[in-house]
C-alpha positions in Angstrom: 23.6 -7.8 14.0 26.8 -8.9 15.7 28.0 -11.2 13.5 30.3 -10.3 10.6 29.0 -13.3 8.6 25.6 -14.8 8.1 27.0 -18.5 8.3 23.4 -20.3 9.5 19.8 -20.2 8.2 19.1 -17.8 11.1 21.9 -15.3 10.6 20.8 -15.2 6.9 16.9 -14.7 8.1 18.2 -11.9 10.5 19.6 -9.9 8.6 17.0 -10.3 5.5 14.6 -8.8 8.6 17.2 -6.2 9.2 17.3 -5.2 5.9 13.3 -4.9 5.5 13.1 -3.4 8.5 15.6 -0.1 7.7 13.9 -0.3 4.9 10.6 0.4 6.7 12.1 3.0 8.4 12.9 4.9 5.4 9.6 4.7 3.8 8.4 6.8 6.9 10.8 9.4 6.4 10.7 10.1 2.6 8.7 8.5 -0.6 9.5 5.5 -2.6 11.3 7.7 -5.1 13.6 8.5 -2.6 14.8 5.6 -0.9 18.0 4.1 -2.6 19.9 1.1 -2.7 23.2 3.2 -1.3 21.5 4.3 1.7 19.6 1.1 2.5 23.0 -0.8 2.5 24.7 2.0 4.4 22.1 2.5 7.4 21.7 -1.5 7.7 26.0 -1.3 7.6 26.3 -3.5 4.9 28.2 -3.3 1.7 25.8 -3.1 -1.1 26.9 -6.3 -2.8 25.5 -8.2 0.5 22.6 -6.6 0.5 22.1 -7.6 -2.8 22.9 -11.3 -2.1 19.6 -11.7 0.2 17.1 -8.8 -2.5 18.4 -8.7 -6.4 17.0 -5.0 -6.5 16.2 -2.1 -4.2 12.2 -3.4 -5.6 12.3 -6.8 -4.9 12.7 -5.1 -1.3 9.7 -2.7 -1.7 7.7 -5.3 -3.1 8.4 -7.6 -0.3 7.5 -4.7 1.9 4.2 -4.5 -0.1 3.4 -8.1 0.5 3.8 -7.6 3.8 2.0 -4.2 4.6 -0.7 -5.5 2.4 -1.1 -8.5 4.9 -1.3 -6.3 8.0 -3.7 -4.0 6.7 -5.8 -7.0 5.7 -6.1 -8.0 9.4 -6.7 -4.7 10.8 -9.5 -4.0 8.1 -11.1 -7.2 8.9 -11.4 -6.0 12.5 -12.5 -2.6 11.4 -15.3 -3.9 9.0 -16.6 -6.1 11.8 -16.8 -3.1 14.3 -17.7 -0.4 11.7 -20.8 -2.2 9.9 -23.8 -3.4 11.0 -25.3 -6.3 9.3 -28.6 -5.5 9.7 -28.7 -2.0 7.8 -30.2 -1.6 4.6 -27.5 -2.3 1.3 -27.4 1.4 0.4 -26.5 1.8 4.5 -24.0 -0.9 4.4 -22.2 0.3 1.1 -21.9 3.7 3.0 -20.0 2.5 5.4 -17.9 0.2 3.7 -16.6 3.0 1.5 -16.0 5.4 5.1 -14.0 2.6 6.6 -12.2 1.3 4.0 -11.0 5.3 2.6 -10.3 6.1 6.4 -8.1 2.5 6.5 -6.3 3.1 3.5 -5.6 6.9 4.3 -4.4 5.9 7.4 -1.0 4.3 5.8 0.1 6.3 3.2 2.9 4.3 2.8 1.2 1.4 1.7 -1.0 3.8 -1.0 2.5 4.9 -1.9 3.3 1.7 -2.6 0.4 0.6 -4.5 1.3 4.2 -6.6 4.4 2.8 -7.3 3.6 -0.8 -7.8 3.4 -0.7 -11.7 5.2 2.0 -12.7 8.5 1.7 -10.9 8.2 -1.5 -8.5 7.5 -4.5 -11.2 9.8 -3.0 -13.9 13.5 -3.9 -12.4 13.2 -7.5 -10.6 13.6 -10.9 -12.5 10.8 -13.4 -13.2 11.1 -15.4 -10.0 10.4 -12.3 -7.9 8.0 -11.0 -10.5 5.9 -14.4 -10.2 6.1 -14.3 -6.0 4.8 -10.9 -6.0 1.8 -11.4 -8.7 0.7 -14.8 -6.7 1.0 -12.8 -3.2 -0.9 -10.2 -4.5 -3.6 -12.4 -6.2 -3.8 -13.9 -2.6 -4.4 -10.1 -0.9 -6.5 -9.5 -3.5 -9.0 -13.1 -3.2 -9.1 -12.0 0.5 -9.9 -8.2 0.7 -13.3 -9.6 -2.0 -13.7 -12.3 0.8 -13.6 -9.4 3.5 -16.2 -7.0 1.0 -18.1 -10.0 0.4 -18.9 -10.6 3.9 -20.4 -7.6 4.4 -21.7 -6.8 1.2 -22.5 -9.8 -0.5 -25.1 -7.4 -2.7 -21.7 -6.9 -4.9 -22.0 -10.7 -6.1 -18.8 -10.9 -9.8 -17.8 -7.4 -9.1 -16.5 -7.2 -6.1 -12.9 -8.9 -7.0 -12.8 -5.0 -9.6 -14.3 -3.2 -6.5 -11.2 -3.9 -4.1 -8.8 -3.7 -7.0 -10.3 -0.1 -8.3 -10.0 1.3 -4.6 -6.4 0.1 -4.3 -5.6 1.2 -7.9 -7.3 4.6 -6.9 -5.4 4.8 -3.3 -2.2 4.3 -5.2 -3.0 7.3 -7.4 -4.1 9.7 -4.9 -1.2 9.3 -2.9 1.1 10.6 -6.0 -0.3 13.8 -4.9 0.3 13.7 -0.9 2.8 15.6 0.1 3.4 17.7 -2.5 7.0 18.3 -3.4 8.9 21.3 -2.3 8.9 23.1 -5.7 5.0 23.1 -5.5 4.7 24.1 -1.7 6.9 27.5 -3.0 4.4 27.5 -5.9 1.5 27.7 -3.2 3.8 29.8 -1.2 3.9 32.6 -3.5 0.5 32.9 -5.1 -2.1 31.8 -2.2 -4.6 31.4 -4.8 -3.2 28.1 -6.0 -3.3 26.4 -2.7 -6.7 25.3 -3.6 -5.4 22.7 -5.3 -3.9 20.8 -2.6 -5.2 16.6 -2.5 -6.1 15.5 1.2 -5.6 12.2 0.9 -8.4 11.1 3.7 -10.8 13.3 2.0 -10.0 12.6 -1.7 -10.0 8.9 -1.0 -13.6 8.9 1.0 -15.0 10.6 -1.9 -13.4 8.5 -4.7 -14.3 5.4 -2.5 -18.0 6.4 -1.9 -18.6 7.2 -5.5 -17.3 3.7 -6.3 -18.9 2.2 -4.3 -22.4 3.3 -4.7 -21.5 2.9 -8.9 -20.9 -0.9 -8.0 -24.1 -1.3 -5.8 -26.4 -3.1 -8.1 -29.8 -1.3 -8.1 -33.1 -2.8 -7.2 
């Protein structure tokens, strides 16, 4: 940004990308927890009152983030579905491999599950109505397409796939609490070896989770 003042419609829209953007960046170096207001406005070189005139909250950005990474991994999945199941298997076949690409999709960003961990608990409960209301109808539109996407290749799931997709994200979100685990943990491991058993892999934990779902869901003959 060279300009000192957003005076147009596409200054403003630049540096509303700018700000998402470094805000992106963060989220690949530390967890949701971590990423403040202070440092978003200092590494986009902005005082935090402007940053604030374009997002009301540090999560009215992270849910705009959400929104967005949700979209992207919508369009990759739909591409991985396509290329990762083949119509002509049985149900039980299909449902198997619906629940290994979609754990495998999901694992792959942690930053979205991270997200999605966050969503409720910390990302809904400090932005106004007006933001509140954009993120639920985004999200109901993410949702009505990921069933569209499950639908297609798994039409077997009929009403419940709409609480399929939202169980797997709701289950993504928790599993990702756990991945990394904080320093005071890794000591814990450190010290008494024994312990380290109970370390979550999140591609792991998620394909089991997932498969257990859903072959629950699958109605039976």
């Amino acid at each position: 940004m060279t300009f000192q003042r957003a005076r147009s419609e596409e200054q403003r829209e630049i540096r509303r990308r700018a700000i998402l953007d470094t805000a992106t960046a963060m989220l690949g170096e530390m967890p949701v927890a971590e990423v403040s207001l202070n440092e978003l406005s200092r590494r986009v070189g902005l005082a935090k009152s402007n940053v604030l005139r374009y997002f009301e909250t540090r999560e009215a950005v992270l849910l705009e983030l959400l929104n967005r990474f949700v979209q992207e991994w919508l369009v990759a999945l739909a591409d991985e579905l396509a290329t990762g199941i083949d119509p002509r298997d049985s149900p039980a076949d299909r449902a198997g491999r619906l629940a290994e690409v979609l754990s495998r999709s999901l694992a792959d960003r942690p930053v979205l599950c991270n997200l999605f961990g966050a969503q409720g608990s910390v990302l809904e409960q400090n932005v106004s109505v007006e933001v509140a209301t954009q993120h639920k109808r985004a999200s109901l539109d993410s949702l009505a397409t990921a069933t569209d996407l499950v639908l297609k290749h798994l039409p077997e799931f009929g009403d419940t796939a709409q609480g399929y997709c939202l169980q797997v994200l709701i289950m993504a979100g928790a599993l990702s609490a756990y991945v990394p685990p904080p320093a005071s943990i890794l000591a814990v491991y450190q010290a008494d070896p024994a312990l380290a058993t109970l370390p979550i892999d999140l591609h792991e934990a998620l394909r089991l989770s997932v498969i257990m779902t859903t072959m629950g869901a699958l109605p039976r003959p």
